[in-house]
N, CA and C atoms as an extended XYZ file, in Angstrom:
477
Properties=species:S:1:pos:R:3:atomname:S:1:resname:S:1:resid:I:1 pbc="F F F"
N        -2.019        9.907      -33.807 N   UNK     1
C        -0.701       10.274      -34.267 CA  UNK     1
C         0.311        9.870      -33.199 C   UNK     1
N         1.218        9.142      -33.738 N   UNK     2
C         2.723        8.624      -32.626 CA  UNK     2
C         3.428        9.595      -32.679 C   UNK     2
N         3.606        9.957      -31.472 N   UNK     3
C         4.623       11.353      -30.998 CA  UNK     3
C         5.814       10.148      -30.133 C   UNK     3
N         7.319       10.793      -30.692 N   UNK     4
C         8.879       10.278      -30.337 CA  UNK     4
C         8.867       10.888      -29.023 C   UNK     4
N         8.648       12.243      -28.113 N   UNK     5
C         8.663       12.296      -27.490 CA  UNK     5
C         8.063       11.752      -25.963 C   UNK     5
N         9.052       11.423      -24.831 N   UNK     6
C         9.293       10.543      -23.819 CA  UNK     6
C         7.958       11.547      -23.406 C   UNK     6
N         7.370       10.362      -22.457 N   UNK     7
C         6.446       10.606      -21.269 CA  UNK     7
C         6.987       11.638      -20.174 C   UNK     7
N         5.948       12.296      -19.913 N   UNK     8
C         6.914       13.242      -18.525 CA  UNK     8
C         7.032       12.197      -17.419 C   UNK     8
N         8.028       12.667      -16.419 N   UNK     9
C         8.466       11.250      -15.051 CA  UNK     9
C         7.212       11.075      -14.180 C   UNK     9
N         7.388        9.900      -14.112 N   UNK    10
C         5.993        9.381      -13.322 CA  UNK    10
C         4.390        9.119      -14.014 C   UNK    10
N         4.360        9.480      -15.091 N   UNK    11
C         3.190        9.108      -15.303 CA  UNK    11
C         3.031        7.794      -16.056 C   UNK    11
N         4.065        6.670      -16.247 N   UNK    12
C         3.435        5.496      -16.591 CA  UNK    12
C         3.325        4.904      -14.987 C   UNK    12
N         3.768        5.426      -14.270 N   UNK    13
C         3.812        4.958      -12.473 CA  UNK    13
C         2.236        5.530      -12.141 C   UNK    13
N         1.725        6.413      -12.450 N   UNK    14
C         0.428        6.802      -12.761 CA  UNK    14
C        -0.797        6.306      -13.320 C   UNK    14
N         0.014        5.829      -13.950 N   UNK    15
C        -1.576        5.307      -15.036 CA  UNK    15
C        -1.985        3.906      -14.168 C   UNK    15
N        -0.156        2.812      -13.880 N   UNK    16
C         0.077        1.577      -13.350 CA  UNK    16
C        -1.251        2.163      -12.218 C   UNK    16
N        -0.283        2.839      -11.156 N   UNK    17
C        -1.334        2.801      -10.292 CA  UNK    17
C        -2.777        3.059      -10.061 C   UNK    17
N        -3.372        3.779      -11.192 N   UNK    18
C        -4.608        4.550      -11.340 CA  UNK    18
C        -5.666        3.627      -11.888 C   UNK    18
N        -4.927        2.203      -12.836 N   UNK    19
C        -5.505        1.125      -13.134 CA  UNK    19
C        -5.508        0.412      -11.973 C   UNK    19
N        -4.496        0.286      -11.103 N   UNK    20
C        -5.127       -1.036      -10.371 CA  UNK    20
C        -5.892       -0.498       -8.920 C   UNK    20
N        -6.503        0.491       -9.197 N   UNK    21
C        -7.326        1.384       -7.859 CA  UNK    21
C        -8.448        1.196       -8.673 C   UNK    21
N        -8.685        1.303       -9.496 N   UNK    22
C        -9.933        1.769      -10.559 CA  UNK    22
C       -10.356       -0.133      -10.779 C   UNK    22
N        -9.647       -1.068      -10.520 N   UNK    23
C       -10.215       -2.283      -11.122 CA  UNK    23
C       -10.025       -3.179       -9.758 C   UNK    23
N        -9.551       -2.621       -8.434 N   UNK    24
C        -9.425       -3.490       -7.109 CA  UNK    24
C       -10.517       -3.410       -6.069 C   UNK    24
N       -10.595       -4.312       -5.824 N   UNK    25
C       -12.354       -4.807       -4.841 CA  UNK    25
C       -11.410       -5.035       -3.477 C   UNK    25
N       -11.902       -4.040       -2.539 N   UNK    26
C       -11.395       -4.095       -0.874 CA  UNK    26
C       -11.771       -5.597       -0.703 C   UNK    26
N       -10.900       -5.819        0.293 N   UNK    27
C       -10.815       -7.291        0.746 CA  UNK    27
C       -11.862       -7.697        1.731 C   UNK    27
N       -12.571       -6.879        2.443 N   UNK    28
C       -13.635       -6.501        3.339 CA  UNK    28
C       -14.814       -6.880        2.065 C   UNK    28
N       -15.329       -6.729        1.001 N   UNK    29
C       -15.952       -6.711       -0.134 CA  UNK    29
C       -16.096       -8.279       -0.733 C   UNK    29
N       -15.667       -9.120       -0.296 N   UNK    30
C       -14.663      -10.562       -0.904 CA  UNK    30
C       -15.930      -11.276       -0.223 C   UNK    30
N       -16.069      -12.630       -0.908 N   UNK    31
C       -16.531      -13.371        0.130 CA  UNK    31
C       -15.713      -13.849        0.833 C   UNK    31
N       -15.994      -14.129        2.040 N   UNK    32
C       -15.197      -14.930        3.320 CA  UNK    32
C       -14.264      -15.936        2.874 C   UNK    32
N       -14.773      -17.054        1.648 N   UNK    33
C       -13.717      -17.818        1.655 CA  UNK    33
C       -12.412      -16.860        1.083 C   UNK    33
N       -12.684      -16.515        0.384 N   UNK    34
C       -11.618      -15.476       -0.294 CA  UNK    34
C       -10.613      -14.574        0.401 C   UNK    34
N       -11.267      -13.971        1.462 N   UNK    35
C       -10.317      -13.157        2.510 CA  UNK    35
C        -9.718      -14.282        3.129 C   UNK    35
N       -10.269      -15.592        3.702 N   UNK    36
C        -9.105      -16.517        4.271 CA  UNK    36
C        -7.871      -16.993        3.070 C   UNK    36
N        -8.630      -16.891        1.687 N   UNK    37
C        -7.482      -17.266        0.897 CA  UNK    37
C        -5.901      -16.326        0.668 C   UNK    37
N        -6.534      -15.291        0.431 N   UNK    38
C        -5.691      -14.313        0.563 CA  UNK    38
C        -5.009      -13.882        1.669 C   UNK    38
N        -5.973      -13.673        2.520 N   UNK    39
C        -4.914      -12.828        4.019 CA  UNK    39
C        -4.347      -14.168        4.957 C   UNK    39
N        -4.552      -15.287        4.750 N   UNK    40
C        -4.055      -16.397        5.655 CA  UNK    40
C        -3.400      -17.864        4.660 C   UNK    40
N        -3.798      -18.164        4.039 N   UNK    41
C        -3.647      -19.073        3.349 CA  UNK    41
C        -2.268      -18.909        1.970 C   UNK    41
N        -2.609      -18.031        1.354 N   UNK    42
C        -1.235      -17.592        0.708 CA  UNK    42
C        -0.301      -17.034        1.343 C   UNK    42
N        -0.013      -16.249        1.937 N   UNK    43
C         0.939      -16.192        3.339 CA  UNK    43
C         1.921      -17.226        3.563 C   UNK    43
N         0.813      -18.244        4.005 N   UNK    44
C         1.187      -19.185        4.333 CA  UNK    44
C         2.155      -20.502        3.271 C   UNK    44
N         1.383      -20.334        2.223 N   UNK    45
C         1.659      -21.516        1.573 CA  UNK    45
C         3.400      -20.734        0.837 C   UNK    45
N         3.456      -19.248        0.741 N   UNK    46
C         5.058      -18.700        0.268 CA  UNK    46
C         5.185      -18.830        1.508 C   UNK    46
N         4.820      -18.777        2.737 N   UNK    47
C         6.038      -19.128        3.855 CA  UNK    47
C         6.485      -20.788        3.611 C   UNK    47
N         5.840      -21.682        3.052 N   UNK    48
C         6.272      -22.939        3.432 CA  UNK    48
C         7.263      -22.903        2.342 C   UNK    48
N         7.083      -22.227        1.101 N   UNK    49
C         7.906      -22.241       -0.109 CA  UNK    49
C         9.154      -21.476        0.364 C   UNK    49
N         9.015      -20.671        1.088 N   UNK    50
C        10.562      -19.990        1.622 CA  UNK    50
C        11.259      -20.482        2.718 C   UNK    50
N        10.782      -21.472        3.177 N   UNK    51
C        10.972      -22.302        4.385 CA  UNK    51
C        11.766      -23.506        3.836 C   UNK    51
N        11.491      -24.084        2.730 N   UNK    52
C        11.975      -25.411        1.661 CA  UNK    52
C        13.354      -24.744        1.330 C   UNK    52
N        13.046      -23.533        0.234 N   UNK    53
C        14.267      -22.449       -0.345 CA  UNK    53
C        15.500      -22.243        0.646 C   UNK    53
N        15.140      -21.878        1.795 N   UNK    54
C        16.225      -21.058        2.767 CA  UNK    54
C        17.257      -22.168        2.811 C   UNK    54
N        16.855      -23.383        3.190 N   UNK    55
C        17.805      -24.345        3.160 CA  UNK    55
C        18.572      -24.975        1.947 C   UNK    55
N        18.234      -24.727        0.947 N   UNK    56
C        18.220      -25.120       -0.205 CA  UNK    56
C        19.061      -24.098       -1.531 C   UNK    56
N        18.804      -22.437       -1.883 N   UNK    57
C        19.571      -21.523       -2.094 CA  UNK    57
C        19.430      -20.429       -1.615 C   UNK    57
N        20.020      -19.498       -1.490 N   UNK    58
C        20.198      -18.345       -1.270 CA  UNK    58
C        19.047      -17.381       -1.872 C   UNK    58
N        19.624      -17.000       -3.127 N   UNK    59
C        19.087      -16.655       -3.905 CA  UNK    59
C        17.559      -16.839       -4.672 C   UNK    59
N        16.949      -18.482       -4.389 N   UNK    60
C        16.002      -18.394       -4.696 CA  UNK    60
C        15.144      -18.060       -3.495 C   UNK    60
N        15.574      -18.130       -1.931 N   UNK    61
C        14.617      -17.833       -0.568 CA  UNK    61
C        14.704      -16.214       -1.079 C   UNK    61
N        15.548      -15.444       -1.122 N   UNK    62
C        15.805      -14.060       -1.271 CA  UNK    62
C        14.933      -13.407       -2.817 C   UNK    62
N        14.477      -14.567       -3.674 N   UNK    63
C        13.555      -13.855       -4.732 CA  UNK    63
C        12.148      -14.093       -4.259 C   UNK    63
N        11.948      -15.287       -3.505 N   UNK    64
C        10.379      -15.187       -3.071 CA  UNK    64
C        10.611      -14.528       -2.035 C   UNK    64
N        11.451      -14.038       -1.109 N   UNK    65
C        11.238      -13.113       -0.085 CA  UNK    65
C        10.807      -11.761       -0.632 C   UNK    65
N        11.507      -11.193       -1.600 N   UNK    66
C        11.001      -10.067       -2.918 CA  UNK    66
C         9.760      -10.335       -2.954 C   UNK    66
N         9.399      -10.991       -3.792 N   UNK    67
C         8.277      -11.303       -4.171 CA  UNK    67
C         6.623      -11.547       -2.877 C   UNK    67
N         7.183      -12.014       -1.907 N   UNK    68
C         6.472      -11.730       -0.739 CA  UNK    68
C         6.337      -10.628       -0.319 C   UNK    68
N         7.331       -9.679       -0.208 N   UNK    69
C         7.348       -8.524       -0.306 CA  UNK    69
C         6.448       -7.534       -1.387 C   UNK    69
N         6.384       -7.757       -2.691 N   UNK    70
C         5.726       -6.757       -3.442 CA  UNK    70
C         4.345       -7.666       -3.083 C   UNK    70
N         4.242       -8.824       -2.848 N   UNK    71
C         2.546       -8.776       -2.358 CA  UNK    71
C         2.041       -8.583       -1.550 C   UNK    71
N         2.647       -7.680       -0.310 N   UNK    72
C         2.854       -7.503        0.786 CA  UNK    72
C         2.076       -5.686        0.518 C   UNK    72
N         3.065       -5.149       -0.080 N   UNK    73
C         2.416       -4.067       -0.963 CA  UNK    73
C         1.366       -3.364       -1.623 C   UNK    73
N         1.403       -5.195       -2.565 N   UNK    74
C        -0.162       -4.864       -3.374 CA  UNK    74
C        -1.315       -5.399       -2.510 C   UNK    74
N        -0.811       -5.869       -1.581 N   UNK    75
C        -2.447       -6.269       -0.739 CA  UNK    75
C        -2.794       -5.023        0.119 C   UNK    75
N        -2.050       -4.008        0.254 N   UNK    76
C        -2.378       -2.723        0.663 CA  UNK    76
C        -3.573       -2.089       -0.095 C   UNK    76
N        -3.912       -2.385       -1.589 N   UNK    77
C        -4.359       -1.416       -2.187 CA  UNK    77
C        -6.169       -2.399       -2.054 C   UNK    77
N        -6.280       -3.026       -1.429 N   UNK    78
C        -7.420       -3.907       -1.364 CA  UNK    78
C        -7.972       -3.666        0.181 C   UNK    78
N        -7.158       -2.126        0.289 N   UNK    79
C        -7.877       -1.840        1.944 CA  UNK    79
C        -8.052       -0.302        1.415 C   UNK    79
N        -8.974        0.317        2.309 N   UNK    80
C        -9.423        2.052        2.057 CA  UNK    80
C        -8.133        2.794        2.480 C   UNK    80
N        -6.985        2.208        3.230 N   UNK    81
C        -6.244        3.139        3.756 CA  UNK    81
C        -4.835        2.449        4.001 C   UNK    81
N        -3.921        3.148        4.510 N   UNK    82
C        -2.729        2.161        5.106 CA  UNK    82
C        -2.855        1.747        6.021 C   UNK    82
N        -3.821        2.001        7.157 N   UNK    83
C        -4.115        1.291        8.496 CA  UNK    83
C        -4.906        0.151        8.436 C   UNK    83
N        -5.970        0.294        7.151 N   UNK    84
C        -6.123       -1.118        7.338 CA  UNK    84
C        -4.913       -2.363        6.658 C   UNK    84
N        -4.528       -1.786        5.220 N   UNK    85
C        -3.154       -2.152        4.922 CA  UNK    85
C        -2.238       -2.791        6.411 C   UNK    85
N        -1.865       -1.821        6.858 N   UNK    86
C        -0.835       -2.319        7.978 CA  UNK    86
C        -1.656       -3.527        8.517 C   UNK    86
N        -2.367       -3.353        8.867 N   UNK    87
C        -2.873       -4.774        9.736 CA  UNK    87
C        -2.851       -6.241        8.980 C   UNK    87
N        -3.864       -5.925        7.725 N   UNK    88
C        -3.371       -7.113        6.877 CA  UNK    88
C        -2.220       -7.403        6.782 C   UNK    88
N        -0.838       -6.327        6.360 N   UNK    89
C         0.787       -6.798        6.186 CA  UNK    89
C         1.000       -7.486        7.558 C   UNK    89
N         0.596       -6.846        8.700 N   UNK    90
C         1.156       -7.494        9.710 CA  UNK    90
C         0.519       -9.006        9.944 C   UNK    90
N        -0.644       -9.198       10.099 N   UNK    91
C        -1.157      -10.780        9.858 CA  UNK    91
C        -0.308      -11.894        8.897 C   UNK    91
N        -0.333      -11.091        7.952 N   UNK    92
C         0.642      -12.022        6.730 CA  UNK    92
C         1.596      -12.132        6.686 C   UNK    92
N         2.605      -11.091        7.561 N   UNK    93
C         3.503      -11.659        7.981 CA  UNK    93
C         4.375      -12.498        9.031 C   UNK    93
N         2.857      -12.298       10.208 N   UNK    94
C         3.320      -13.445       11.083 CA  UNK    94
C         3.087      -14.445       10.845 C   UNK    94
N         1.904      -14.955        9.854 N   UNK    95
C         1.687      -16.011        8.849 CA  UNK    95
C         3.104      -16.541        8.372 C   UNK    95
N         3.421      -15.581        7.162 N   UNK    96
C         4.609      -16.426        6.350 CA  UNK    96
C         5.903      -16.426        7.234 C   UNK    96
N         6.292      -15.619        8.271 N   UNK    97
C         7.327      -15.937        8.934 CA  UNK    97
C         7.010      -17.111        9.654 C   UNK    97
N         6.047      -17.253       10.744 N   UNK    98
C         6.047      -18.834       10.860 CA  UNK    98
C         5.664      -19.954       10.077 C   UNK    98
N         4.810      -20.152        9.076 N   UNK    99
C         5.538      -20.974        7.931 CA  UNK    99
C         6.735      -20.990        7.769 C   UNK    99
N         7.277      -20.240        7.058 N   UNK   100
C         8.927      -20.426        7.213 CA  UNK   100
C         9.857      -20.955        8.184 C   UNK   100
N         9.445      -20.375        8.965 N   UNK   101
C        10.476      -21.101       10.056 CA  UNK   101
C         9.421      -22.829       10.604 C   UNK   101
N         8.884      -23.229       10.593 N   UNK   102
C         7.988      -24.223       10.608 CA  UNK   102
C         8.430      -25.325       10.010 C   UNK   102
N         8.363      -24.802        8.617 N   UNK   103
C         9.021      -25.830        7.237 CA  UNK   103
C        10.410      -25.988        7.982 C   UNK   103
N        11.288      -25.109        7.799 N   UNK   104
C        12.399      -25.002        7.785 CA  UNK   104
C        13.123      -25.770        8.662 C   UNK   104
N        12.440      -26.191        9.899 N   UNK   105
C        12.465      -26.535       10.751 CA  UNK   105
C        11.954      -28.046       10.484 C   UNK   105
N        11.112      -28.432       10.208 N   UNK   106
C        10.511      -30.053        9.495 CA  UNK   106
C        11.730      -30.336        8.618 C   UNK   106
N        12.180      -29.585        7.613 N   UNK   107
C        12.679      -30.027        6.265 CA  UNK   107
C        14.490      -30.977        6.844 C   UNK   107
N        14.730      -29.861        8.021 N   UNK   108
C        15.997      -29.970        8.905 CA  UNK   108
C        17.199      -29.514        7.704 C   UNK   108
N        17.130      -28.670        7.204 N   UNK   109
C        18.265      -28.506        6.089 CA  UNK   109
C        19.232      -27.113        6.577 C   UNK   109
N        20.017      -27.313        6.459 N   UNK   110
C        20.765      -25.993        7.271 CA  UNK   110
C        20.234      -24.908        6.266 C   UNK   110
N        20.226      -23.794        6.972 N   UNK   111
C        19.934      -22.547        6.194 CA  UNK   111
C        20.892      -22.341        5.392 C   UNK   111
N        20.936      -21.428        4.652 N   UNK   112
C        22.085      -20.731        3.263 CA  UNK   112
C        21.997      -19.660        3.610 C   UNK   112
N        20.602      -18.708        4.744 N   UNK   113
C        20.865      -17.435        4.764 CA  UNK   113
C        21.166      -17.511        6.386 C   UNK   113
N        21.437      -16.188        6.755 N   UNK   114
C        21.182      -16.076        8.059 CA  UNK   114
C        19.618      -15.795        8.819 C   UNK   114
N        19.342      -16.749        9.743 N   UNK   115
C        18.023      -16.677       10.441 CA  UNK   115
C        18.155      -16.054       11.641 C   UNK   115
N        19.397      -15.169       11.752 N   UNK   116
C        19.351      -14.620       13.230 CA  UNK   116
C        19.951      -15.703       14.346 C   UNK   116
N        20.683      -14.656       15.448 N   UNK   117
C        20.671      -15.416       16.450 CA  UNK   117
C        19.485      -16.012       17.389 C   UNK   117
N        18.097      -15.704       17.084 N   UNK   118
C        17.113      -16.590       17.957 CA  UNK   118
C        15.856      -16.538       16.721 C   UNK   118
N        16.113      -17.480       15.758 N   UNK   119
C        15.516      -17.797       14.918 CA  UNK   119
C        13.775      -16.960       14.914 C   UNK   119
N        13.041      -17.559       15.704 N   UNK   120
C        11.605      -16.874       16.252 CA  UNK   120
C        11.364      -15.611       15.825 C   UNK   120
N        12.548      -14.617       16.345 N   UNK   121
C        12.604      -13.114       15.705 CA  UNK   121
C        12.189      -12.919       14.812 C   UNK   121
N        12.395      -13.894       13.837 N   UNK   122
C        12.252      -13.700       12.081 CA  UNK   122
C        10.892      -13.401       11.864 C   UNK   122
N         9.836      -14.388       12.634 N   UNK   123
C         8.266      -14.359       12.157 CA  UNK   123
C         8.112      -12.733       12.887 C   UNK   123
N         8.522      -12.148       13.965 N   UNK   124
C         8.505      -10.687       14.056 CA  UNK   124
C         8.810       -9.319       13.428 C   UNK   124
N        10.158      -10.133       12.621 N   UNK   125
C        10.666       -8.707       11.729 CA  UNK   125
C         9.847       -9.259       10.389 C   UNK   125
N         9.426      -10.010        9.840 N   UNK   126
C         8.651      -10.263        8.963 CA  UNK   126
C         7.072       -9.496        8.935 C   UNK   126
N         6.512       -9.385       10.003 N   UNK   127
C         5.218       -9.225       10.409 CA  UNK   127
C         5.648       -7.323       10.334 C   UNK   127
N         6.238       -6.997       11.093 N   UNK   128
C         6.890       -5.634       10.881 CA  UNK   128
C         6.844       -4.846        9.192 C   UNK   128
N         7.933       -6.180        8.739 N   UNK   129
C         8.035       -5.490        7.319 CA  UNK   129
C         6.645       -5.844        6.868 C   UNK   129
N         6.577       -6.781        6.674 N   UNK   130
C         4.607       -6.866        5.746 CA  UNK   130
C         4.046       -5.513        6.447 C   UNK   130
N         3.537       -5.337        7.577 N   UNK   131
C         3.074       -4.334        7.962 CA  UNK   131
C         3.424       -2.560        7.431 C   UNK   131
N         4.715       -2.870        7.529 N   UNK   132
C         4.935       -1.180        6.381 CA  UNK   132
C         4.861       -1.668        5.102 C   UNK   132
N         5.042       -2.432        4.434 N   UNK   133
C         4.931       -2.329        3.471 CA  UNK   133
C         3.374       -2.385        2.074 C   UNK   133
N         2.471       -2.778        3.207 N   UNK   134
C         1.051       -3.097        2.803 CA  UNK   134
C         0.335       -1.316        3.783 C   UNK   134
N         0.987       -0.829        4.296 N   UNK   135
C         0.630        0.190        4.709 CA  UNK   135
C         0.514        1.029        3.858 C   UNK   135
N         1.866        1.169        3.117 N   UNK   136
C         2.219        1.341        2.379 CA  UNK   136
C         1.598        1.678        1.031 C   UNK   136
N         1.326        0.595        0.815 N   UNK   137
C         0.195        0.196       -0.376 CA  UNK   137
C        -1.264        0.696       -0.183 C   UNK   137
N        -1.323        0.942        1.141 N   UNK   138
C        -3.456        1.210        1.300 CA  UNK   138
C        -2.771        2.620        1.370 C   UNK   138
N        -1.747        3.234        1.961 N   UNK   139
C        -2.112        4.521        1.491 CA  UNK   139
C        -1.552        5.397        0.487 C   UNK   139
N        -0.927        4.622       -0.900 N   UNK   140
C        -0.874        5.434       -2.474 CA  UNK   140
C        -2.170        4.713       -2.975 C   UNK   140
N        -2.842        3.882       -2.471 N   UNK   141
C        -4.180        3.291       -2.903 CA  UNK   141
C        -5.282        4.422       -2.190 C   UNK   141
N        -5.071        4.690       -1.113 N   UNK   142
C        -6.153        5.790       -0.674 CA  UNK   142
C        -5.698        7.248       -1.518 C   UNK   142
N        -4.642        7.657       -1.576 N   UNK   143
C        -4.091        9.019       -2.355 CA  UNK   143
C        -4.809        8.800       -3.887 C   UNK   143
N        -4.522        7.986       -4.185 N   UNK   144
C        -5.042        7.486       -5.836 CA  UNK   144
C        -6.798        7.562       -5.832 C   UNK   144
N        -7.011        6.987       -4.955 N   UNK   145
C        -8.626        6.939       -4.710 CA  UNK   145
C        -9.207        8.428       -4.445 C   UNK   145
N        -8.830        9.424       -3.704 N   UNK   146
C        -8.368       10.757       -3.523 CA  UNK   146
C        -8.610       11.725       -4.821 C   UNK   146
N        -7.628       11.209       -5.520 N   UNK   147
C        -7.418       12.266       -6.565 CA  UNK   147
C        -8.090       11.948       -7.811 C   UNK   147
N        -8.664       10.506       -8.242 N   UNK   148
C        -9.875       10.153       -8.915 CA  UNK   148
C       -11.509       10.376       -8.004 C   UNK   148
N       -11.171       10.910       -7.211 N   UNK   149
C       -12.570       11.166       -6.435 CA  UNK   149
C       -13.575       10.356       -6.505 C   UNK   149
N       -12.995        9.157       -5.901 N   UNK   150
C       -13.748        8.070       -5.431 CA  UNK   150
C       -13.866        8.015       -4.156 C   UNK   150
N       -13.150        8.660       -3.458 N   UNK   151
C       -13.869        8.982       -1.738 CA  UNK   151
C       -13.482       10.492       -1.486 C   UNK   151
N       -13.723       10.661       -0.349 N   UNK   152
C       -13.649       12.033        0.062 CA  UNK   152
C       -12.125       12.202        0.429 C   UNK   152
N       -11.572       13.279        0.327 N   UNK   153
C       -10.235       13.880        0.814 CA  UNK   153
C       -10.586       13.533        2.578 C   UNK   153
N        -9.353       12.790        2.970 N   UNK   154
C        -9.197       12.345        4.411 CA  UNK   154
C        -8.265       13.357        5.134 C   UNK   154
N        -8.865       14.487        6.028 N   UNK   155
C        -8.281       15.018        6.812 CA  UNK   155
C        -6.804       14.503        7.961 C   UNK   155
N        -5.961       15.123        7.460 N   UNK   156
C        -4.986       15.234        8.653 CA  UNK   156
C        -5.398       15.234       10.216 C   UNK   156
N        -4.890       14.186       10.565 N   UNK   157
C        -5.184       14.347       12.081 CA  UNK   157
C        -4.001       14.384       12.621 C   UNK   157
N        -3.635       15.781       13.783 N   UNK   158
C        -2.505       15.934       14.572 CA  UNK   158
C        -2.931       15.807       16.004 C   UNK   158
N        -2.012       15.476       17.041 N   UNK   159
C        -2.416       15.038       18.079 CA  UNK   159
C        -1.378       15.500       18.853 C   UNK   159
């Protein structure tokens, strides 16, 4: 029977996430070629694509930067936690920040965005953001894993 009444808040954000915990294989789990594809190699190949872009529009370096970003995220949920998360974000993003600046640098096209006053920075605040943001991701991927009781409840540690 189709019921008119709206979903309560958050639970199609629920289900989203509860499917892709329930159908994602840790990256540790992968064969080898596969973890280089993913944690080094795609990285890489949107850094060379945002490296072409930057010089080229605005707007399209700033949608694959998005978009680097939410995979930055979802590669969080392919680790047990946000710490391993963070590490992958941070690899991938010193990856695609130097791609980027690499290309960008070969292509010789003036930028459209700003790269900072000492360009280099960029592959750092890049590596930063991947890093929270795949942290991010391993830990509503560990909470989710949690509350479908697929691992054990992970104690608080204070120090």
């Amino acid at each position: 029977m189709h019921s008119d009444q709206p979903l309560p808040a958050g639970v199609g954000r629920r289900v989203l996430t509860t499917a892709m915990v329930e159908n994602s294989t840790l990256l540790r789990d992968r064969p080898r070629q596969l973890q280089i594809l993913l944690g080094g190699v795609i990285p890489a190949l949107v850094g060379v694509l945002a490296g072409v872009l930057v010089g080229a529009s605005a707007v399209a370096y700033w949608v694959i930067a998005l978009l680097a970003g939410l995979g930055a995220f979802l590669s969080g949920f392919e680790h047990r936690d946000g710490w391993g998360g963070a590490d992958r974000g941070f690899t991938g993003g010193v990856i695609y920040g130097t791609a980027l600046l690499l290309t960008h640098a070969a292509v010789g096209t003036h930028a459209k965005v700003s790269l900072g006053s000492f360009p280099p920075l960029l592959a750092v605040l890049t590596a930063i953001i991947g890093m929270f943001l795949a942290a991010a991701g391993g830990k509503l991927a560990r909470l989710e894993r949690e509350r479908l009781g697929l691992v054990p409840k992970q104690e608080e540690e204070y120090y």
